[in-house]
MIKE-155263 format. One line per 4 residues: their letters; for each residue x, y, z of C-alpha. Coordinates in pm, whole numbers, padded with zeros to 5 digits. Example, Ala and Ser with C-alpha at 12.3 -4.5 7.8 and 13.67 -1.06 7.14 Angstrom:
// residues 2
as) 01230:-00450:00780  01367:-00106:00714
// end
This chain:
// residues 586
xxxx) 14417:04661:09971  14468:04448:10282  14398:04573:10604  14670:04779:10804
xxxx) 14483:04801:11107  14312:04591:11345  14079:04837:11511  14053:05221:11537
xxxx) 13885:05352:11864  13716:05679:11831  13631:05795:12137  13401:06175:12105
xxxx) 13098:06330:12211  12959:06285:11874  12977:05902:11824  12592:05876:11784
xxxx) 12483:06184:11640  12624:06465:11477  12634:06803:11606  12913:06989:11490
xxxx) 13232:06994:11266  13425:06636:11443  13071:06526:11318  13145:06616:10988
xxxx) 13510:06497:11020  13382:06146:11103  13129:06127:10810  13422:06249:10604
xxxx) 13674:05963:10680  13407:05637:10799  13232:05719:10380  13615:05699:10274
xxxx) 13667:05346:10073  14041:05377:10163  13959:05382:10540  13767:05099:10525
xxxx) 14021:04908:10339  14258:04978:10598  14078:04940:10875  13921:04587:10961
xxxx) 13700:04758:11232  13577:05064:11361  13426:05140:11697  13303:05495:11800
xxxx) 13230:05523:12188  13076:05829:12361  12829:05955:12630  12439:05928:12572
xxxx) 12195:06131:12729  11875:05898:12706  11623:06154:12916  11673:06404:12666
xxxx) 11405:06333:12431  11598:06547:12128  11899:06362:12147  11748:06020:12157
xxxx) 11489:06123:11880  11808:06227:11649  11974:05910:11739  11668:05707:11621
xxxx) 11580:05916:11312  11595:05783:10995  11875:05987:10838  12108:05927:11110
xxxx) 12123:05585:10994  12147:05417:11329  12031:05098:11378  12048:04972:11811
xxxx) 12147:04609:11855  12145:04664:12264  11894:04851:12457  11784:04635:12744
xxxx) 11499:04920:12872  11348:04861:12547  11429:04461:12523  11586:04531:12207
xxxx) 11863:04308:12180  12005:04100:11865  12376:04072:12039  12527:03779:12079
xxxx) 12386:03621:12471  12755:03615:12584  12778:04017:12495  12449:04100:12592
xxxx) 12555:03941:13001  12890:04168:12931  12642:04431:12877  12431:04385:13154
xxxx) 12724:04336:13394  12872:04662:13309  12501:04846:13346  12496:04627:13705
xxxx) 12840:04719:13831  12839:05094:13697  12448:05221:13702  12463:05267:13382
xxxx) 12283:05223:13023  12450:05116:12741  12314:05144:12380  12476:04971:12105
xxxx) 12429:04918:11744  12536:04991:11368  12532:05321:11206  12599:05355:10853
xxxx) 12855:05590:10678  12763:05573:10294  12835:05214:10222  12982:05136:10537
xxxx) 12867:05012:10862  13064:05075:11179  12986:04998:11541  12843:05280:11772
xxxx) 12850:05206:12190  12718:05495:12406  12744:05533:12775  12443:05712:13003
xxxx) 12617:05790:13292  12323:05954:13451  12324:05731:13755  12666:05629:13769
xxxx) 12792:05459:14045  13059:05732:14258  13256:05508:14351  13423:05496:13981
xxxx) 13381:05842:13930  13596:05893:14218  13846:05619:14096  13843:05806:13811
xxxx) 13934:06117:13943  14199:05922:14128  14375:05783:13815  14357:06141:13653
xxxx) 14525:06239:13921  14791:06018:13987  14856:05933:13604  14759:06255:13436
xxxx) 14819:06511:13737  14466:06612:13676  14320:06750:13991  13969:06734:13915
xxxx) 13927:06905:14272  13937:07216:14034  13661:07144:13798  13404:06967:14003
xxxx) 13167:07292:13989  13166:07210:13631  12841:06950:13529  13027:06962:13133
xxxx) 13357:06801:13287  13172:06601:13551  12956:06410:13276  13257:06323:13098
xxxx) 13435:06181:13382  13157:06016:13480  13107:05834:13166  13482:05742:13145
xxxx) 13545:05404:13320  13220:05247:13203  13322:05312:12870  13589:05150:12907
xxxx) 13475:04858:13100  13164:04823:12812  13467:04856:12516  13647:04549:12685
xxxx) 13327:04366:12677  13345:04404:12300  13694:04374:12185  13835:04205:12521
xxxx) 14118:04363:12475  14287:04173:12213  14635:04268:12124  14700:04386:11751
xxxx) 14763:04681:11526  14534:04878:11727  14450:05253:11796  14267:05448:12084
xxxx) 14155:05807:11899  14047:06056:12144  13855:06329:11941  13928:06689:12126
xxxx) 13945:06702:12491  13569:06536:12502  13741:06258:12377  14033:06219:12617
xxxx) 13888:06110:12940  13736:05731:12820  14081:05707:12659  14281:05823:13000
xxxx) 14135:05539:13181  14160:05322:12926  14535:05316:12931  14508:05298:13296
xxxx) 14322:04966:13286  14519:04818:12965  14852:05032:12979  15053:04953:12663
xxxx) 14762:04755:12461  14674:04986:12179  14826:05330:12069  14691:05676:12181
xxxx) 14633:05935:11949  14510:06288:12028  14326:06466:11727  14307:06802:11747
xxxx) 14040:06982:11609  14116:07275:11773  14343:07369:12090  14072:07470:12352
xxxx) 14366:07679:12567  14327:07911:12278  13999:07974:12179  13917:08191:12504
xxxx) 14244:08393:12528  14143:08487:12141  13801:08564:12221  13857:08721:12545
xxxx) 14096:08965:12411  13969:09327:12232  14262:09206:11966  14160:08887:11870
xxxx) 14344:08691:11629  14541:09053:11546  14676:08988:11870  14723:08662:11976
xxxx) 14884:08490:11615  15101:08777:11616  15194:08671:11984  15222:08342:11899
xxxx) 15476:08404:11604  15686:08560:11783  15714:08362:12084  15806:08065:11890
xxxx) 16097:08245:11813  16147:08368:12145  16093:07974:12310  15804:08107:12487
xxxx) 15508:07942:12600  15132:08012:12662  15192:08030:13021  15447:08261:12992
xxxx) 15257:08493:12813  14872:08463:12932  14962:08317:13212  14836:08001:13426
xxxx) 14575:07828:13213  14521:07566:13479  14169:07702:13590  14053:07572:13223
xxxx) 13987:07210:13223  14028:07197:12923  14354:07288:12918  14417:07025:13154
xxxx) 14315:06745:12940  14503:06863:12671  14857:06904:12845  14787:06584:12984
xxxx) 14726:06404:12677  15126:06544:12612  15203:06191:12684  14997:06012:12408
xxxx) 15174:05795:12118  15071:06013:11881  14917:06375:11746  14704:06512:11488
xxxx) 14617:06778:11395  14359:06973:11184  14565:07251:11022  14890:07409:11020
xxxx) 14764:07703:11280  14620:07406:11518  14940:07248:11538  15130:07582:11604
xxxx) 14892:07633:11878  14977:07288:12004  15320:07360:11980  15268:07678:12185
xxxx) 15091:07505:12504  15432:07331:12615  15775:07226:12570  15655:06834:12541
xxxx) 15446:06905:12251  15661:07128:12067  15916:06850:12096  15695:06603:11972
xxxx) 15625:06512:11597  15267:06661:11476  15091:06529:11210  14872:06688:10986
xxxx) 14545:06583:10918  14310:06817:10735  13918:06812:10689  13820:06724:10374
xxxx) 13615:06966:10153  13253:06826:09989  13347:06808:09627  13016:06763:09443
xxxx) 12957:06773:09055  12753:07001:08957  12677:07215:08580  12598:07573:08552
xxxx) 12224:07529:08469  12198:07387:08886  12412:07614:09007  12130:07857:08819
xxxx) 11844:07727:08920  11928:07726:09290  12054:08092:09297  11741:08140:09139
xxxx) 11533:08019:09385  11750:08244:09650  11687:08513:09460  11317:08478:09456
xxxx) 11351:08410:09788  11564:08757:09886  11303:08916:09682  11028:08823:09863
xxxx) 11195:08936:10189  11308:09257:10078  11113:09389:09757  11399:09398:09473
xxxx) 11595:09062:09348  11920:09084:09392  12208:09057:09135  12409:08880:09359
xxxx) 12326:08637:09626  12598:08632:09946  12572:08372:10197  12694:08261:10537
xxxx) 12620:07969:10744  12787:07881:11045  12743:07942:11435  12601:08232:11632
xxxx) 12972:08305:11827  13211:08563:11869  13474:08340:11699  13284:08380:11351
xxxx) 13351:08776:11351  13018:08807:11195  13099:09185:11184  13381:09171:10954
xxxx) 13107:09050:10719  12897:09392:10823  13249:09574:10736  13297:09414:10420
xxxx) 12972:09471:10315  12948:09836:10373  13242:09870:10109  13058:09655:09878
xxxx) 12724:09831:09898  12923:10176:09730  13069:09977:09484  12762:09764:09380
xxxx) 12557:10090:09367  12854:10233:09136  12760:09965:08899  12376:09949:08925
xxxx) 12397:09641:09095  12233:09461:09416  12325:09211:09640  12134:08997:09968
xxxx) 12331:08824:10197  12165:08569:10418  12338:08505:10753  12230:08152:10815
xxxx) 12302:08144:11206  12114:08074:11511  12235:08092:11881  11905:07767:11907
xxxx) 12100:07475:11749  11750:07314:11646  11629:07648:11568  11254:07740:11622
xxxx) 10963:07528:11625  10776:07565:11246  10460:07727:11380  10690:07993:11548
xxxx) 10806:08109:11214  10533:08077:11046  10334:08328:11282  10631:08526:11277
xxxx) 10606:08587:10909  10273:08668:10969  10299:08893:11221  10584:09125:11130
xxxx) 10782:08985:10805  10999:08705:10992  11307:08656:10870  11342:09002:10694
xxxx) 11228:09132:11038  11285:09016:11405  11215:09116:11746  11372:08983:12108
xxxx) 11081:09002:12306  10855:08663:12248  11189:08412:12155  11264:08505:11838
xxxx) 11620:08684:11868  11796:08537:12166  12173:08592:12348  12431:08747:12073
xxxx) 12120:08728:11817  12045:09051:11933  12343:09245:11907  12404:09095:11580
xxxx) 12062:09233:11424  12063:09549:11559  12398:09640:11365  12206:09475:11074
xxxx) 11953:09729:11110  12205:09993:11081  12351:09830:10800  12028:09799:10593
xxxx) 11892:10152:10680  12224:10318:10513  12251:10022:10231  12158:10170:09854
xxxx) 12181:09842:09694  12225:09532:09982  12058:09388:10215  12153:09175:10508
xxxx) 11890:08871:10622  11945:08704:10991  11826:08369:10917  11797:08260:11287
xxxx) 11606:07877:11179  11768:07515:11167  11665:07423:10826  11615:07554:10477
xxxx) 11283:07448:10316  10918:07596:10356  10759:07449:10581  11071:07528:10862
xxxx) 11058:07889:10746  10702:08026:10587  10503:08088:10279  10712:08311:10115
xxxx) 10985:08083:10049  11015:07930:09718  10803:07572:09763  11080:07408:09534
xxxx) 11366:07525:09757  11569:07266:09908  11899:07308:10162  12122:07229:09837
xxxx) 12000:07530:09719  12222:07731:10016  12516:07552:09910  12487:07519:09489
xxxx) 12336:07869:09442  12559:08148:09620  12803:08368:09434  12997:08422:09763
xxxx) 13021:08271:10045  13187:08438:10416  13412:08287:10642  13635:08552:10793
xxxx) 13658:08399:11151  13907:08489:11389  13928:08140:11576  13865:07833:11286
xxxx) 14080:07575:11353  13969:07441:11010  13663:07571:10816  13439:07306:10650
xxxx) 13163:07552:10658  13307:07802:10448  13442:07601:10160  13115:07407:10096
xxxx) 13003:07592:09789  13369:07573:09633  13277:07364:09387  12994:07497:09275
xxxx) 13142:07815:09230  13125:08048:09452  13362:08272:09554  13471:08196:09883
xxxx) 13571:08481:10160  13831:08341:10397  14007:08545:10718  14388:08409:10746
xxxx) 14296:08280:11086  14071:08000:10917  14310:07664:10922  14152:07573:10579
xxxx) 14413:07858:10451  14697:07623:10482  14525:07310:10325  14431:07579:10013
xxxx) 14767:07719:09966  14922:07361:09960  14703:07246:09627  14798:07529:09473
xxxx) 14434:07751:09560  14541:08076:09641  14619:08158:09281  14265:08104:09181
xxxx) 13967:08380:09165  13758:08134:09382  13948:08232:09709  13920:08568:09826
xxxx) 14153:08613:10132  14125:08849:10387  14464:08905:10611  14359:09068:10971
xxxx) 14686:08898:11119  14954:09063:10882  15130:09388:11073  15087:09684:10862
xxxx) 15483:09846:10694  15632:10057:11018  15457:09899:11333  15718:09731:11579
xxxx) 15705:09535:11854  16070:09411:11986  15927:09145:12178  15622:08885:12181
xxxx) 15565:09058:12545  15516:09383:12396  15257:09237:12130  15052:09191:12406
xxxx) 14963:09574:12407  14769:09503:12020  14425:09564:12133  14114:09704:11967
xxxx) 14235:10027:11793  14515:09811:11631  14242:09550:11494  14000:09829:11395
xxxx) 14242:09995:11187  14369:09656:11000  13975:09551:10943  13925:09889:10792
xxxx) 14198:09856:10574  14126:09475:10473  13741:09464:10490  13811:09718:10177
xxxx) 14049:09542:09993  13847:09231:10019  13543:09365:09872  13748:09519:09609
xxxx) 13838:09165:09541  13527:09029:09525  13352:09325:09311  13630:09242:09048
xxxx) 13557:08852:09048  13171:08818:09021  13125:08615:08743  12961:08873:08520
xxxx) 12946:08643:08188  12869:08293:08148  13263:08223:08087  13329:08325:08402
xxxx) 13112:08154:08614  13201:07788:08418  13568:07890:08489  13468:07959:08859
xxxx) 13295:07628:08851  13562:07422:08681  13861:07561:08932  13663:07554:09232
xxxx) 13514:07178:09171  13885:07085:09082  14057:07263:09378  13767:07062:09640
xxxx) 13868:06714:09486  14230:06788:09565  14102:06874:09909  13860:06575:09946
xxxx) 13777:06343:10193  13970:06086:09993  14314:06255:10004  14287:06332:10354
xxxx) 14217:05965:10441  14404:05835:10202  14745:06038:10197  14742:06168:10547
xxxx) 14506:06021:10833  14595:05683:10734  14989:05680:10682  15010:05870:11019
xxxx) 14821:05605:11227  15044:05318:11022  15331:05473:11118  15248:05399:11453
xx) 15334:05037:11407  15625:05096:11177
// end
């Protein structure tokens, strides 16, 4: 296939190391043989903190696949001597470092250039701040308290100055991709300096208006989607309803990229909420760009062996080996609703004891992104039976670790037949997490072995998290406000056993609200009574789909494996990300 594209732009917080799901969305698509066939070259561009011995230490490991071409504090510098003086200019005239290189994405290679902005030069901060102002209507006099918007800003315009030293700005089928808000600033002044030079696309991977107004609110996604609906109808806006979002930065990067070429987004419920923040982007054409799903290929005697290993594993932790192994990994926030899992399992625990059966579910979440140190949880398990047992006074349980163990308790001390694990540790092998884990276990294991797997969010813009051990299987328990919904019910998924779906959103028969104003009243005792209601139906669900004979679990395996190729990486880059950014030029 000949190339399409000249050069694709992405400008995010994660260009050198991945932390979180536009991580995952960029190993998705820069692996993808159709995006490189498109694409003759691919630069991602983002801040650098190079005092923080973590980051730099994940930039440089092995598996990150990173390999620097420019660091000029270390002398390290293969560049051409006419980029290298670019380089060096731009570190001059901004007070800056720059680190460049190659990272590698499967087969590919693309370029990487990071920005520390540590000891940037004010004077283009404040020019910065200027253009955002007077191109954007940004008044940054708003946000300065903020050190998260400040860093940003501050790494904006050498960015940009260090980009034109690379691709000086050559004219072609080109395309600036700002990744979430984090993204937009570098972008901003880059179509200040070079207005009209390459298309601007905003991707969103969520719409960070919303998140707080969801979370903030005692009715949650009960509330607010219901809102939404209805205001769409009513041609109301966010503002009209929640009022003046201005005092979020956020927000103010976002309405300001209303002006952009182009817009993508990563489900069906991100580009309503798009839609809903004003009247230029509900007039605008959206285009939707999914996350891909991991499809592996895997055959029932893996999936056995690594639910085997769990099992031994749950064992160990709480004295009986369970018939059924639940899982959940994802973040320790309020978004995840980690208590609709509590909810669900309560109605499962009566029903698996009707049966003579027994479950574990291990809540793989941490509020410590890298988790604890490996000598921590080792003497933990020593001391008092870490993981199976924590405590919040010497840095095991931390922030909303605590309240989120202490229902656990409750949970297991009323269970007949489950039990609930907080796995509060960034990784999944022995020597992260003590002796009596299986020596043989492996991360895979979390992902190949589970017979369900929970998701019932009530903010997830997409979902990657929750549909990684599709395809080997498992059943996988989805809330309606997850994005990956949409992306399911267009290839045909919500026919299948594999998806159990869980709908907090839907208005029970009789309850009326005239107007998306009076919505606004659904609070807490609405939502309570909807997750009672659901919370049972979905465990009703998944009691009758456990794969109780070998059939079973090969059909489970066959649909879920076929259901994650039609939601692959491939498609998305193939049959969506890439026909939207050609259309550009069209």
């Amino acid at each position: 296939m000949a190339h399409s594209l000249d050069l694709v732009v992405h400008s995010t917080h994660e260009a050198g190391i991945k932390l979180g799901g536009i991580g995952a969305v960029l190993d998705g698509l820069l692996t993808q043989p159709a995006y490189n066939d498109a694409v003759t070259r691919t630069i991602l561009v983002g801040p650098l903190n190079t005092a923080d011995d973590l980051e730099m230490s994940r930039l440089f490991a092995p598996r990150n696949h990173f390999r620097a071409e420019y660091l000029t504090w270390r002398w390290d510098n293969t560049v051409a001597p006419e980029l290298a003086q670019a380089f060096n200019q731009v570190e001059r005239d901004y007070h800056v470092y720059i680190v460049y290189g190659k990272k590698r994405y499967g087969n590919f290679e693309h370029e990487v250039l990071l920005i520390d902005p540590h000891n940037v030069n004010p004077a283009s901060v404040t020019e910065t701040k200027y253009i955002l102002s007077a191109d954007f209507g940004i008044d940054s006099r708003r946000y300065e308290y903020d050190g998260e918007y400040n860093w940003y800003l501050a790494a904006a315009a050498p960015s940009v100055a260090a980009l034109g030293a690379l691709v000086n700005w050559s004219p072609g089928r080109a395309v600036l991709l700002a990744h979430e808000w984090l993204g937009l600033p570098m972008v901003f002044a880059a179509l200040h300096r070079q207005p009209g030079t390459y298309k601007s696309v905003f991707y969103a991977h969520e719409v960070a208006t919303m998140r707080p107004i969801v979370e903030g609110d005692r009715g949650h996604d009960t509330r607010f989607y219901n809102v939404l609906d209805r205001a769409q109808r009513e041609n109301l806006y966010v503002s009209d309803l929640f009022g003046d979002q201005w005092w979020n930065y956020r927000h103010a990067m976002i309405h300001a990229a209303g002006r952009f070429d182009a817009f993508l987004a990563v489900s069906d419920i991100t580009m309503r909420e798009l839609q809903f923040l004003s009247p230029q982007f509900a007039s605008r054409p959206i285009s939707l760009v999914y996350n891909g799903v991991p499809a592996q290929t895997i055959n029932l005697d893996d999936r056995w062996i690594s639910k085997d290993r769990l099992a031994r594993y749950a064992e160990a932790l709480t004295g009986f080996r369970p018939t059924w192994v639940y899982t959940h990994v994802t973040r320790m926030v309020l978004s995840k609703a980690l208590w609709r899992d509590i909810a669900v399992m309560r109605h499962l625990d009566n029903m698996l004891a009707a049966r003579g059966e027994t479950a574990a579910l291990f809540t793989l979440s941490s509020t410590i992104p890298a988790g604890r140190s490996s000598e921590q949880a080792w003497q933990w398990e020593r001391e008092y039976g870490w993981p199976a047992r924590h405590r919040a006074d010497n840095g095991d349980l931390m922030g909303m670790e605590i309240e989120y163990y202490q229902a656990i308790q409750e949970f297991n001390a009323r269970a007949r037949a489950s039990r609930i694990i907080l796995f509060n540790q960034f990784g999944w092998s022995r020597d992260r997490c003590g002796g009596r884990m299986p020596g043989d276990m492996e991360y895979a294991d979390i992902r190949r072995g589970p017979d369900v797997e929970f998701g019932q969010s009530i903010y997830e813009p997409f979902g990657i998290a929750q549909l990684e051990p599709l395809s080997s299987g498992a059943l996988c328990c989805l809330s309606t406000s997850c994005g990956c919904v949409y992306f399911i019910e267009r290839t045909g998924g919500l026919e299948l056993d594999n998806i159990v779906l869980a709908d907090y959103i839907s208005l029970p028969y009789g309850w009326e609200y005239p107007t998306a104003r009076a919505m606004l009243s659904i609070g807490s005792f609405e939502r309570d009574q909807i997750e009672a209601a659901e919370s049972y139906r979905a465990a009703a669900k998944i009691i009758e789909r456990l794969p109780r004979r070998g059939h079973d679990a090969w059909v489970l395996l066959e649909q879920g494996r076929a259901l994650a190729h039609k939601m692959s990486w491939h498609v998305v880059a193939e049959q969506q990300l890439l026909p939207a950014l050609n259309s550009l030029f069209s």
